[in-house]
DRENFIVO-630685 format. One record per atom (N, C-alpha, C): y, x, z; residue in one letter. Coordinates in pm, whole numbers, padded with zeros to 5 digits, always signed. Layout:
N
YXZA ...
% end
This chain:
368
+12057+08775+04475X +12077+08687+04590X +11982+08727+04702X +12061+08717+04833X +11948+08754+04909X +11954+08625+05090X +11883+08648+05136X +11912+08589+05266X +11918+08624+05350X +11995+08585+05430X +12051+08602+05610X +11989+08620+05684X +11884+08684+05797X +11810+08699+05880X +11854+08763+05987X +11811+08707+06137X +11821+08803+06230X +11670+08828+06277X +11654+08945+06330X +11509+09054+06295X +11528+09107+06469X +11430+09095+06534X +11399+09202+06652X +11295+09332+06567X +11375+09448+06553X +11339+09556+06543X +11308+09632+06636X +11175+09727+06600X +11125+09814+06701X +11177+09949+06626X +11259+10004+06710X +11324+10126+06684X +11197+10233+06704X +11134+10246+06839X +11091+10373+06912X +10967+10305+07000X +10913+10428+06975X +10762+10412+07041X +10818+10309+07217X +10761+10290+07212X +10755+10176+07357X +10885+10135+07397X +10963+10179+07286X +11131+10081+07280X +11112+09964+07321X +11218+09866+07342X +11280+09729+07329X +11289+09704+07180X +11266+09579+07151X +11291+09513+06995X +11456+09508+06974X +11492+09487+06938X +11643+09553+06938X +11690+09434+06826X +11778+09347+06831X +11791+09250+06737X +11914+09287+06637X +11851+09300+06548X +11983+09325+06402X +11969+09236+06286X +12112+09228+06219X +12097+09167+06046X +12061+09222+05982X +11964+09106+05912X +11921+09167+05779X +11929+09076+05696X +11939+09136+05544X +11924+09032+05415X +11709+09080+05356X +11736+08978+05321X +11606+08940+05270X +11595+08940+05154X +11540+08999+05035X +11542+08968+04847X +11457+08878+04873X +11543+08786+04751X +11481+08711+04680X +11322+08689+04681X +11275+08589+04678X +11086+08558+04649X +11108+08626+04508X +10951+08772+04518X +10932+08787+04358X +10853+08699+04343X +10772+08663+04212X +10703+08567+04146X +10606+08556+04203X +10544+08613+04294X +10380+08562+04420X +10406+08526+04486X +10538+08514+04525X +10611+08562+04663X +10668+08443+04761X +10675+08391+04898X +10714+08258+04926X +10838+08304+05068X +10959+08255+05101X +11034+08302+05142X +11062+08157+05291X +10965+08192+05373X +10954+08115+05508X +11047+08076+05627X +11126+08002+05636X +11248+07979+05759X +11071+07941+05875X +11148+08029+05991X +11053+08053+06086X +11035+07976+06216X +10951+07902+06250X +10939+07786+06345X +10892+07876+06477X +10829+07945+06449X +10721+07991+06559X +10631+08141+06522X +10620+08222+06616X +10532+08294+06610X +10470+08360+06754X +10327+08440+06687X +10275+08428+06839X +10255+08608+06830X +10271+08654+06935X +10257+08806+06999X +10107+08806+06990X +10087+08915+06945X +09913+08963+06923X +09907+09132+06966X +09805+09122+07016X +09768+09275+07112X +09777+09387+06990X +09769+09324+06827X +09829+09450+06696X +09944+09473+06727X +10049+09383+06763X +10179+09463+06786X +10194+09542+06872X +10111+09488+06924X +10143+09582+07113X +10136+09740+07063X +09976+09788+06981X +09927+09859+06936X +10042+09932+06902X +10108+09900+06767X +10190+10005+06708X +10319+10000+06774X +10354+09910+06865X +10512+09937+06968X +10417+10092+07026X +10284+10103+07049X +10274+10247+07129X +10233+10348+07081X +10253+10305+06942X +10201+10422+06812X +10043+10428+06835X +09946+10355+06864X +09834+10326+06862X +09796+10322+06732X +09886+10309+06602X +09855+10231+06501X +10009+10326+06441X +09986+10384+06307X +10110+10458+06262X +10147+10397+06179X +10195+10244+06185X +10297+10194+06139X +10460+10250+06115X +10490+10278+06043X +10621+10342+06047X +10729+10252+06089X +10838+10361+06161X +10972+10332+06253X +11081+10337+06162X +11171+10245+06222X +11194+10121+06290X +11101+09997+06173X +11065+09889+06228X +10954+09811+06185X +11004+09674+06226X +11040+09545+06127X +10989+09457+06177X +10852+09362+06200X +10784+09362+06339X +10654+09318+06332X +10621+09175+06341X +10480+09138+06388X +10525+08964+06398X +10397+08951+06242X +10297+08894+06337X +10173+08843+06206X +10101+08723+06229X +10181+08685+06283X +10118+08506+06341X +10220+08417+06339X +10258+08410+06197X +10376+08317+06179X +10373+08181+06131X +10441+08120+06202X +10449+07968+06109X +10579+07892+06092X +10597+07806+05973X +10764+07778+05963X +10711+07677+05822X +10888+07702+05789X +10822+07593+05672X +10909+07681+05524X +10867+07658+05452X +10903+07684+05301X +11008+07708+05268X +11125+07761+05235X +11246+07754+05211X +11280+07768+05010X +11208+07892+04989X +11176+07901+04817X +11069+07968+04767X +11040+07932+04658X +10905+08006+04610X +10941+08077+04458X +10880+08209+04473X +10839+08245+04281X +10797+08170+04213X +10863+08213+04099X +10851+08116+03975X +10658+08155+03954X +10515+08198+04043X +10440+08210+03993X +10364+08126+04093X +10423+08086+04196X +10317+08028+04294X +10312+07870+04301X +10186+07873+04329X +10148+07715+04289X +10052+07696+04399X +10071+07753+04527X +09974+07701+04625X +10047+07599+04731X +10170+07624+04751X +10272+07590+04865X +10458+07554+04753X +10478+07474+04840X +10657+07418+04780X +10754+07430+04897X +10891+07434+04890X +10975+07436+04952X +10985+07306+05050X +10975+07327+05186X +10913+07191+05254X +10802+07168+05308X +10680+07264+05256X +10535+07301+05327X +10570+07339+05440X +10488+07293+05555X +10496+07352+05686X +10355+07438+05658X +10410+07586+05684X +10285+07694+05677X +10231+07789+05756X +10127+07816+05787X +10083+07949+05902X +10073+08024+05768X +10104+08168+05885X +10094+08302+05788X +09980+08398+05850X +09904+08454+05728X +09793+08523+05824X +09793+08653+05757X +09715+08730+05757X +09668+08866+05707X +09715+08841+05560X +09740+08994+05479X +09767+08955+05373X +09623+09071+05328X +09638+09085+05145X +09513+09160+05118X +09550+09173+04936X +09473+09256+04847X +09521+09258+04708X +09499+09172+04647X +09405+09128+04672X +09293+08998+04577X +09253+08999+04429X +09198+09159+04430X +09160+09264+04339X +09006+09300+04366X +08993+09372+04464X +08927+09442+04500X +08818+09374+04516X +08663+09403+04524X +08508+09353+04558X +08544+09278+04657X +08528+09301+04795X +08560+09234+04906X +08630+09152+04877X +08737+09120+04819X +08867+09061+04797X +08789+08899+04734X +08750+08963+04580X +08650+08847+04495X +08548+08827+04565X +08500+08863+04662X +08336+08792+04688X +08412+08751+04872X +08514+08645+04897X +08519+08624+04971X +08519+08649+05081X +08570+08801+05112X +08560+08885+05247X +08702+08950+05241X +08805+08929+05205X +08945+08931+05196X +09008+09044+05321X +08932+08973+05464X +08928+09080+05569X +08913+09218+05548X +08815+09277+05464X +08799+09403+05479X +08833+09441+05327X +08961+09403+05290X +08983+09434+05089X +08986+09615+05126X +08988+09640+05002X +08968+09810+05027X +09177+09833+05051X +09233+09732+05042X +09368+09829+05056X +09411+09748+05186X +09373+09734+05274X +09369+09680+05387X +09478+09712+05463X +09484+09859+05503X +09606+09951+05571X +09722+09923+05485X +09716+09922+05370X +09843+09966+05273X +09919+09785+05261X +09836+09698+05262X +09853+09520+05317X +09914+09506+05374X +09890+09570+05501X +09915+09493+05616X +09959+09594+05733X +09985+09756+05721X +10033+09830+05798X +10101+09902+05789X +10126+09943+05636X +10227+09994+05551X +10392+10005+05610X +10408+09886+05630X +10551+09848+05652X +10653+09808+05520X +10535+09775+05400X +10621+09804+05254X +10515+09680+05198X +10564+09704+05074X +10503+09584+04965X +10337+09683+04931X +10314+09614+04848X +10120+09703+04785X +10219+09827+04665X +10315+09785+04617X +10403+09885+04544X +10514+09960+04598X +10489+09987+04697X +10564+10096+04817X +10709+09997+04883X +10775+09937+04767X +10907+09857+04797X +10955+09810+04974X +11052+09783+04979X +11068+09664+05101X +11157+09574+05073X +11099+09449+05096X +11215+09304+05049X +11316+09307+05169X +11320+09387+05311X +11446+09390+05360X +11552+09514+05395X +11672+09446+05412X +11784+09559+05385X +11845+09550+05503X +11942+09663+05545X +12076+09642+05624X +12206+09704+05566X +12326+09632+05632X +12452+09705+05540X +12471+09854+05563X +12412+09898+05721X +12427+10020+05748X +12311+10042+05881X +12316+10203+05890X +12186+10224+05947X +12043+10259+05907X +11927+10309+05955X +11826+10299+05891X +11762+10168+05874X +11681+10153+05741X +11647+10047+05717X +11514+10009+05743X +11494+09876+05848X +11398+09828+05882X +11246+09808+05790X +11146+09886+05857X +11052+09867+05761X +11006+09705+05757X +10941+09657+05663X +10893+09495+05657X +10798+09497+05627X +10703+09337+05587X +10621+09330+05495X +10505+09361+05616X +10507+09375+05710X +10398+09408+05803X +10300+09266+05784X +10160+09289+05805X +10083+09208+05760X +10135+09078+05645X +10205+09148+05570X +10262+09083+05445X +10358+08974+05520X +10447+09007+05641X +10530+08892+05724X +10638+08964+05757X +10584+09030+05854X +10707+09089+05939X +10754+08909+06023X +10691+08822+06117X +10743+08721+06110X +10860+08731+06262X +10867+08839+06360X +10957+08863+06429X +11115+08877+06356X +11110+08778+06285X +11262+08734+06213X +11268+08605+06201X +11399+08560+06179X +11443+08355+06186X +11349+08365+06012X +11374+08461+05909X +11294+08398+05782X +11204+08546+05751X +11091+08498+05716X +10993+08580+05667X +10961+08608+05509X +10918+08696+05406X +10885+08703+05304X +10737+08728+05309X +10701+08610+05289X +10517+08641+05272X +10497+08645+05142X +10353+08659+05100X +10301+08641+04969X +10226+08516+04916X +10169+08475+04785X +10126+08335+04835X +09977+08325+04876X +09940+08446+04887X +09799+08456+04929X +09771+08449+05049X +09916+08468+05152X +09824+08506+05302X +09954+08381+05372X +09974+08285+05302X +10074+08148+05340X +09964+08051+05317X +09977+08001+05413X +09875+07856+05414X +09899+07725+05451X +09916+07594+05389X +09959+07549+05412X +09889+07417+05521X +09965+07343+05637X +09939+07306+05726X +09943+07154+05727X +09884+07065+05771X +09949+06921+05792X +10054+06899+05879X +10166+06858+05807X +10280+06824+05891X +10301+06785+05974X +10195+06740+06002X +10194+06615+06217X +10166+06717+06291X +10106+06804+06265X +10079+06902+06359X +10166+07053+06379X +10168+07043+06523X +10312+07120+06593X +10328+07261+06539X +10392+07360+06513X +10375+07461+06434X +10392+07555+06509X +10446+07520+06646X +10469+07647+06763X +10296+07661+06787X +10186+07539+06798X +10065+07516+06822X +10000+07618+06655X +10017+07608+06574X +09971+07641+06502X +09972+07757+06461X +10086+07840+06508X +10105+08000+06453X +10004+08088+06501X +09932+08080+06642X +09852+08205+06658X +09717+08207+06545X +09712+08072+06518X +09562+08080+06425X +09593+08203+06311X +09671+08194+06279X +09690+08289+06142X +09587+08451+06209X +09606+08510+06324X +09520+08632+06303X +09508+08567+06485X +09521+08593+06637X +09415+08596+06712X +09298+08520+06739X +09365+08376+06702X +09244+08279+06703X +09181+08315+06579X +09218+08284+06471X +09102+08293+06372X +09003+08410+06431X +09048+08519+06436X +08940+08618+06456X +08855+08581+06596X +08907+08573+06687X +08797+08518+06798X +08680+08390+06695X +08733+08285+06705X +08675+08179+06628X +08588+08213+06520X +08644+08294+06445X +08573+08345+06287X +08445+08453+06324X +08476+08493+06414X +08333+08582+06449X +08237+08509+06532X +08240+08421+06560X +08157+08265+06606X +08105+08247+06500X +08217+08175+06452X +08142+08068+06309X +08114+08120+06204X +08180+08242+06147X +08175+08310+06016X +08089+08426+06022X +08169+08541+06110X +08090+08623+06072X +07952+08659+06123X +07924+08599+06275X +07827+08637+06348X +07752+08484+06289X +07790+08378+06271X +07767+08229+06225X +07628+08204+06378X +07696+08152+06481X +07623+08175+06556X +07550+08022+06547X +07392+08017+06574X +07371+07871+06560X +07363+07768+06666X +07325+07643+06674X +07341+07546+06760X +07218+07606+06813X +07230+07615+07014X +07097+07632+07058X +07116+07795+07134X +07172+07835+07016X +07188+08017+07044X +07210+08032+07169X +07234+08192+07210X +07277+08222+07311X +07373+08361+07313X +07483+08311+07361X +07620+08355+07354X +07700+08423+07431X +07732+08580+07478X +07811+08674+07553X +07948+08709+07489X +08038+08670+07545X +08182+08715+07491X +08232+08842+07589X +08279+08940+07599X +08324+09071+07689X +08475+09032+07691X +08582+08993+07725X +08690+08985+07713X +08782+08812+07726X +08859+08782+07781X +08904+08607+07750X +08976+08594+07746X +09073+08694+07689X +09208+08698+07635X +09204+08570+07528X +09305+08546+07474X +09317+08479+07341X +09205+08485+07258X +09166+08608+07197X +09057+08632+07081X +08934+08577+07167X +08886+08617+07289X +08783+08544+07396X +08713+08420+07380X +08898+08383+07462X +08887+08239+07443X +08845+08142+07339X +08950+08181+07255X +08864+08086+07133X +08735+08120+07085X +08709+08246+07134X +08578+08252+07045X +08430+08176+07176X +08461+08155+07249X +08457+08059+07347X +08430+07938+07293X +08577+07859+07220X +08591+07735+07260X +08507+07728+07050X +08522+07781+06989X +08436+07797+06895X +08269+07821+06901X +08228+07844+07004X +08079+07860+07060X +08011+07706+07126X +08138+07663+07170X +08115+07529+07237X +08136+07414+07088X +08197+07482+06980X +08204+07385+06838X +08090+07417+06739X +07964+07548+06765X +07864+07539+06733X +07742+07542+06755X +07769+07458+06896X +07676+07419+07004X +07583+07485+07050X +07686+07623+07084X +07533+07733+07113X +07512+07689+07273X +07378+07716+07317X +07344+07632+07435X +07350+07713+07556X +07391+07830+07555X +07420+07935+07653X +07585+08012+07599X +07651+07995+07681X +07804+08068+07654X +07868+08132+07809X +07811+08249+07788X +07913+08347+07903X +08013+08404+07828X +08120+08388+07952X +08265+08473+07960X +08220+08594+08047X +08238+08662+08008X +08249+08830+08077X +08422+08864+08107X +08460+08889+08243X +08596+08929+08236X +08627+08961+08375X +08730+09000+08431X +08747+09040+08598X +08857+08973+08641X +08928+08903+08574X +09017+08784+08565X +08940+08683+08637X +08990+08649+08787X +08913+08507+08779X +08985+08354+08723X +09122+08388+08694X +09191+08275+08604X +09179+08233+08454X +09139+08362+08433X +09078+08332+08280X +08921+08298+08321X +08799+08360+08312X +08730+08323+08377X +08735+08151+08422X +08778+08138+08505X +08795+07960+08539X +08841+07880+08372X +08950+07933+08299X +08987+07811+08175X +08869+07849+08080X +08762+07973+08075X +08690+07944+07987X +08586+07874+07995X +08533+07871+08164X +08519+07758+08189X +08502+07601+08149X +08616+07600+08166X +08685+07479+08134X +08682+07440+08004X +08695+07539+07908X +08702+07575+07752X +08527+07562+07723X +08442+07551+07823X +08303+07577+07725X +08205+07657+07827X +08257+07820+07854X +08152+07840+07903X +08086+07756+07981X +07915+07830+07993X +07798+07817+08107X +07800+07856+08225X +07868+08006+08180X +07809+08125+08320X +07970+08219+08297X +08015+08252+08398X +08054+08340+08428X +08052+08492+08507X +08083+08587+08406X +08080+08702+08504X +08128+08775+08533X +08225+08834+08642X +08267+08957+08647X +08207+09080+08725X +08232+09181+08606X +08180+09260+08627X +08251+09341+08733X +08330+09374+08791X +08359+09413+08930X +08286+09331+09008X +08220+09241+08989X +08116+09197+09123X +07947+09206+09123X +07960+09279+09047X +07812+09330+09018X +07791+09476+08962X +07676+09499+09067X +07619+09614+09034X +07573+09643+08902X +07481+09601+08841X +07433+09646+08730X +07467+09515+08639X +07589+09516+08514X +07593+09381+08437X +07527+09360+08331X +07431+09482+08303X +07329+09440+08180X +07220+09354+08273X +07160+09391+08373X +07090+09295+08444X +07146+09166+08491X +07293+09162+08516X +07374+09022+08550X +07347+08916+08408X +07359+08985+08272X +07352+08881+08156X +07212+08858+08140X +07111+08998+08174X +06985+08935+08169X +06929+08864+08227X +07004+08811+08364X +06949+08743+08439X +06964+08563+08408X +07116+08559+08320X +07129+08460+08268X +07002+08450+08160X +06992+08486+08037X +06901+08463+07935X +06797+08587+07996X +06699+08527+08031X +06562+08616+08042X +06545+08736+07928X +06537+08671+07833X +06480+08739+07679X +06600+08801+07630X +06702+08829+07674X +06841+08860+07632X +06901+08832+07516X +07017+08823+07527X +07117+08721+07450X +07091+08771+07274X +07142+08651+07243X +07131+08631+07090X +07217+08691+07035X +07340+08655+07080X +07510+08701+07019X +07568+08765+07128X +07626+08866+07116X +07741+08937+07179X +07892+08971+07122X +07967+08951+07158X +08101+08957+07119X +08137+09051+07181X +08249+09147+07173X +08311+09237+07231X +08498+09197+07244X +08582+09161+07309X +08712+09164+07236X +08784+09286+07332X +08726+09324+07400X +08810+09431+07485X +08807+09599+07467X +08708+09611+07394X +08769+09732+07323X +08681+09874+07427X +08642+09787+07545X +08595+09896+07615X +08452+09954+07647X +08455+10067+07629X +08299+10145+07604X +08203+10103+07676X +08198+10103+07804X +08126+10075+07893X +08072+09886+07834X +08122+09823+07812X +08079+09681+07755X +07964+09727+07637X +08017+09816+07577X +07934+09814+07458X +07806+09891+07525X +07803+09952+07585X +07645+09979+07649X +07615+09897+07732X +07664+09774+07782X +07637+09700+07883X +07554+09586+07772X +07624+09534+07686X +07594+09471+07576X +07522+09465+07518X +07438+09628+07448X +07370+09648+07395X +07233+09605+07445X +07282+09659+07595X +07136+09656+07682X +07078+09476+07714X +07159+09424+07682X +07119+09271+07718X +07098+09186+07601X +07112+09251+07493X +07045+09211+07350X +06920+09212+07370X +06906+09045+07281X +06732+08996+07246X +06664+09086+07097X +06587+09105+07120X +06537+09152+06972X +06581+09033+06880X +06633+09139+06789X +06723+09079+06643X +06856+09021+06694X +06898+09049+06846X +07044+09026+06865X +07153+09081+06781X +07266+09073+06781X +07362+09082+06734X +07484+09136+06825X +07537+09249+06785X +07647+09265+06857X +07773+09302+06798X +07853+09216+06792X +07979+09204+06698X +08121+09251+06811X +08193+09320+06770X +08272+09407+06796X +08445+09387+06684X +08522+09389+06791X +08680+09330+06694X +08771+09434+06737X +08726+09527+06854X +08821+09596+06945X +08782+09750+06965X +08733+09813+06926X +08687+09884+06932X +08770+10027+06811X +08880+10107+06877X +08950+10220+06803X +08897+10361+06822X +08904+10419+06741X +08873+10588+06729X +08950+10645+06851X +08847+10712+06892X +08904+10727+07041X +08865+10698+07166X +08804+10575+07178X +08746+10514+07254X +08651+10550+07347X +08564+10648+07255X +08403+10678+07300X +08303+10581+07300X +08294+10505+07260X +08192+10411+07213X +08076+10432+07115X +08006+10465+07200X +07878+10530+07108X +07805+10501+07183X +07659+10445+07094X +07508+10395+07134X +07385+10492+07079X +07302+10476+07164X +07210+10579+07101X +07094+10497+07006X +07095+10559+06923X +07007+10446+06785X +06916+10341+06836X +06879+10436+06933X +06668+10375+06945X +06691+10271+07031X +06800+10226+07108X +06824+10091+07182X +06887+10025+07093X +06851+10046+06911X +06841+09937+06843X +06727+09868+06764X +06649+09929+06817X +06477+09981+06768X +06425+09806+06740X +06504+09744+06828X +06389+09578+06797X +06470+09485+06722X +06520+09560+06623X +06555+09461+06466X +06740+09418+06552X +06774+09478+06716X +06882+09423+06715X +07034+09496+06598X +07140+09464+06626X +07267+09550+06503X +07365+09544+06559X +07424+09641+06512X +07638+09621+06565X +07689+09589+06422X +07833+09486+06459X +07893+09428+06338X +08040+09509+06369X +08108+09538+06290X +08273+09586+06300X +08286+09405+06251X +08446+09345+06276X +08475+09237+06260X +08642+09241+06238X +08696+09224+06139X +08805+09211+06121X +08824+09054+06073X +08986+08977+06109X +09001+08870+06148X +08899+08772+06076X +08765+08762+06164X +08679+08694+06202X +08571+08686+06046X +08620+08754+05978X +08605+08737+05826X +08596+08623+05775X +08715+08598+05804X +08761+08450+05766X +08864+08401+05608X +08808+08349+05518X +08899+08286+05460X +09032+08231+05515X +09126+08285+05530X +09200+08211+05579X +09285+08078+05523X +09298+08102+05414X +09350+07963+05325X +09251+07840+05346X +09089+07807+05390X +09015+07776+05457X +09004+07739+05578X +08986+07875+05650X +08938+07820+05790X +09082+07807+05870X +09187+07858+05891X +09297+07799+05914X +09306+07672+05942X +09304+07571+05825X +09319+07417+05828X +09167+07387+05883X +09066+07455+05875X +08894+07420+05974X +08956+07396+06116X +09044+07492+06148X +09046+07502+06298X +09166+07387+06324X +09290+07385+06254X +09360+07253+06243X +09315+07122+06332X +09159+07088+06205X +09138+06975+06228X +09084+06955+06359X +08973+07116+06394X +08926+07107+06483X +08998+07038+06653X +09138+07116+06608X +09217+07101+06721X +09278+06972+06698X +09336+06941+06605X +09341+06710+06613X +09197+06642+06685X +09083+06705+06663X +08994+06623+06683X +08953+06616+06849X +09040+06725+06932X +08991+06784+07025X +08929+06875+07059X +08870+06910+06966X +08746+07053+07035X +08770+07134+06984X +08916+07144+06971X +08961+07344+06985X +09160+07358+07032X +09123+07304+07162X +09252+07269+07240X +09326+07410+07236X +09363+07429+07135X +09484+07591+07140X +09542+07541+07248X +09636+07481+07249X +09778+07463+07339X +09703+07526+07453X +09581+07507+07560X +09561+07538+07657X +09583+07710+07701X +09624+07772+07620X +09627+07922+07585X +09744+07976+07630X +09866+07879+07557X +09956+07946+07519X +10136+07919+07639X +10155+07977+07570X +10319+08007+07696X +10429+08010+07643X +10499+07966+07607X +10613+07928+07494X +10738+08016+07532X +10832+08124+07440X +10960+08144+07466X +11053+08149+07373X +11140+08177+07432X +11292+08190+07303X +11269+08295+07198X +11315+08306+07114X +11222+08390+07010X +11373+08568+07105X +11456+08481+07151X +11595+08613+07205X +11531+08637+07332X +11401+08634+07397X +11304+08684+07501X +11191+08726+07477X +11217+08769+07346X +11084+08872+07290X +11056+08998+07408X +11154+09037+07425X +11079+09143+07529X +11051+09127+07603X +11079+09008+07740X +11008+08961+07825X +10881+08885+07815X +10869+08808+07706X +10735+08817+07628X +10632+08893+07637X +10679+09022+07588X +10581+09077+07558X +10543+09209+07706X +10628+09177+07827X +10617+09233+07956X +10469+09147+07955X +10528+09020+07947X +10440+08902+08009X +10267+08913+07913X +10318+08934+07847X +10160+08912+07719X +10090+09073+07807X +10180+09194+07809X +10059+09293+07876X +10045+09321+07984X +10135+09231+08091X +10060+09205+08211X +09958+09158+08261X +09899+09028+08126X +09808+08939+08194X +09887+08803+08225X +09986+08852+08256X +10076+08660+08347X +10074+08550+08190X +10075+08618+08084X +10034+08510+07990X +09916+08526+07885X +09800+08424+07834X +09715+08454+07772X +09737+08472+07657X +09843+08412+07579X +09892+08391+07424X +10087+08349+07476X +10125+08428+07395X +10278+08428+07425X +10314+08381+07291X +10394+08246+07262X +10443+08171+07125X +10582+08274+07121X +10681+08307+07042X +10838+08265+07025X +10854+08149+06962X +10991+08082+06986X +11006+07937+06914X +11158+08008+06889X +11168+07962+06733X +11289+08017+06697X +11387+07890+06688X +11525+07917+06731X +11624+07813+06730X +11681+07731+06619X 
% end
């Protein structure tokens, strides 16, 4: 038995998503088989639509999914048919990392979640004719009406809360947020530089303002983003097109230079800007940063106990911090919605014009 799906497929490097049928197998016994409410566009897809990332062609992508339950393997006992669930990173839940709670960096990480296949090479989707769509991308593929996740990277959600609102947590927010609270665990008081205010930014923003660090700059050349992070939390804003030297612009904010630094933009020049405005025993945590780049520091401007962190999604539990950020956002102080831009899930490609122009900060699909 299998199920009905329609799938925006990426045929070709910087193609159009191209919408075709597909059947779906059956949930195997880990396995949970998701009718799809919502999902949110993340700058990873963008990545491998430009072969940034050698995900194999044609691919369905889509890793910020949320929907609700439709059937489960006869082995899973976390979620039922009827759970409203976000979908996040998937991982073996084997491996060291895996058991000691760092799931983010399991040693089969690529083969998880970039593969385009199951951890045993397979793919749970088919077509009657044509080449067949790779799946299983971050254990989702959720750019389809139904997804096949696993039950490890399905989480389940409180039902009052909106699920178009809830899908980006699965990977951009968590990781902004999770390198706040988790991995950098920044404390109340601290002092806080984000490089970027995209989505991952932002929240890691509006997560700085939820662990009351007492200094929070946005770094960005956006003055519209810039203004909602603002609004979201920051102290200080800066862009760096309006200043001459921006390691002296952040030092001028914190005298003694900053505690925490975030990176989400990927670009070299930040990371020497960054470095240089670190306090002894600062921290500089990094989510964006690809081979290629040129991003390189010279040791000895780490000489006063400061460090660089690599950060994958936020190293976050996600079966955890998922529903952390939930509540956060019922309670008020982690207003997602302010982010996001809602479309037809059949305007994926104008979507995603819109997500790398800038004209939107977080782009939802809402499926019909």
């Amino acid at each position: 038995m299998t199920t009905s799906a329609r799938a925006a497929v990426l045929e070709s490097q910087n193609g159009p998503f191209e919408f075709r049928d597909i059947e779906i197998e059956d949930p195997r016994p880990d396995e949970v088989l998701v009718r799809m409410v919502a999902t949110g566009i993340c700058a990873t897809d963008a990545h491998v639509r430009a072969r940034r990332m050698a995900t194999p062609l044609p691919v369905v992508l889509g890793h910020e999914g949320a929907g609700v339950v439709e059937r489960v393997g006869a082995a899973v006992t976390t979620v039922e048919p009827g759970d409203h669930v976000v979908l996040s990173y998937h991982s073996c839940g084997r491996c060291k990392p895996c058991v000691s709670a760092h799931a983010a960096y399991c040693d089969d990480v690529w083969a998880a979640n970039f593969a385009g296949a199951r951890l045993d090479g397979s793919n749970g989707l088919h077509v009657a004719s044509g080449a067949e769509p790779h799946g299983h991308f971050f254990g989702q593929s959720s750019f389809s009406t139904h997804a096949l996740a696993h039950q490890r990277n399905t989480v389940k959600v409180p039902r009052d809360l909106p699920l178009d609102v809830m899908a980006p947590l699965g990977c951009g927010l968590q990781t902004g947020a999770g390198a706040v609270l988790k991995a950098l665990a920044v404390p109340a008081g601290a002092s806080f530089a984000v490089f970027g205010v995209g989505a991952v930014g932002l929240a890691a923003v509006m997560a700085a303002r939820v662990a009351g660090a007492a200094t929070v700059v946005a770094v960005d050349v956006d003055a519209g983003r810039l203004q909602l992070a603002r609004d979201l939390g920051a102290t200080h804003l800066v862009d760096p097109g309006r200043v001459e030297d921006l390691t002296g612009a952040l030092r001028a904010i914190a005298e003694r230079g900053l505690e925490y630094v975030l990176d989400t933009s990927g670009r070299a020049e930040n990371l020497d800007a960054g470095v240089g405005a670190l306090a002894p025993l600062g921290r500089f945590g990094f989510v964006a940063f690809h081979e290629g780049t040129g991003a390189v520091i010279d040791a000895g401007r780490l000489m006063l106990g400061q460090s660089l962190q690599g950060i994958i999604q936020g190293d976050a539990v996600s079966s955890l911090f998922i529903n952390d950020l939930a509540q956060l956002y019922r309670a008020g102080r982690f207003p997602i919605d302010r982010l996001l831009s809602f479309y037809d899930f059949s305007d994926i490609n104008a979507a995603f014009e819109d997500a790398g122009s800038g004209r939107t900060t977080k782009a939802i699909l809402r499926f019909p």
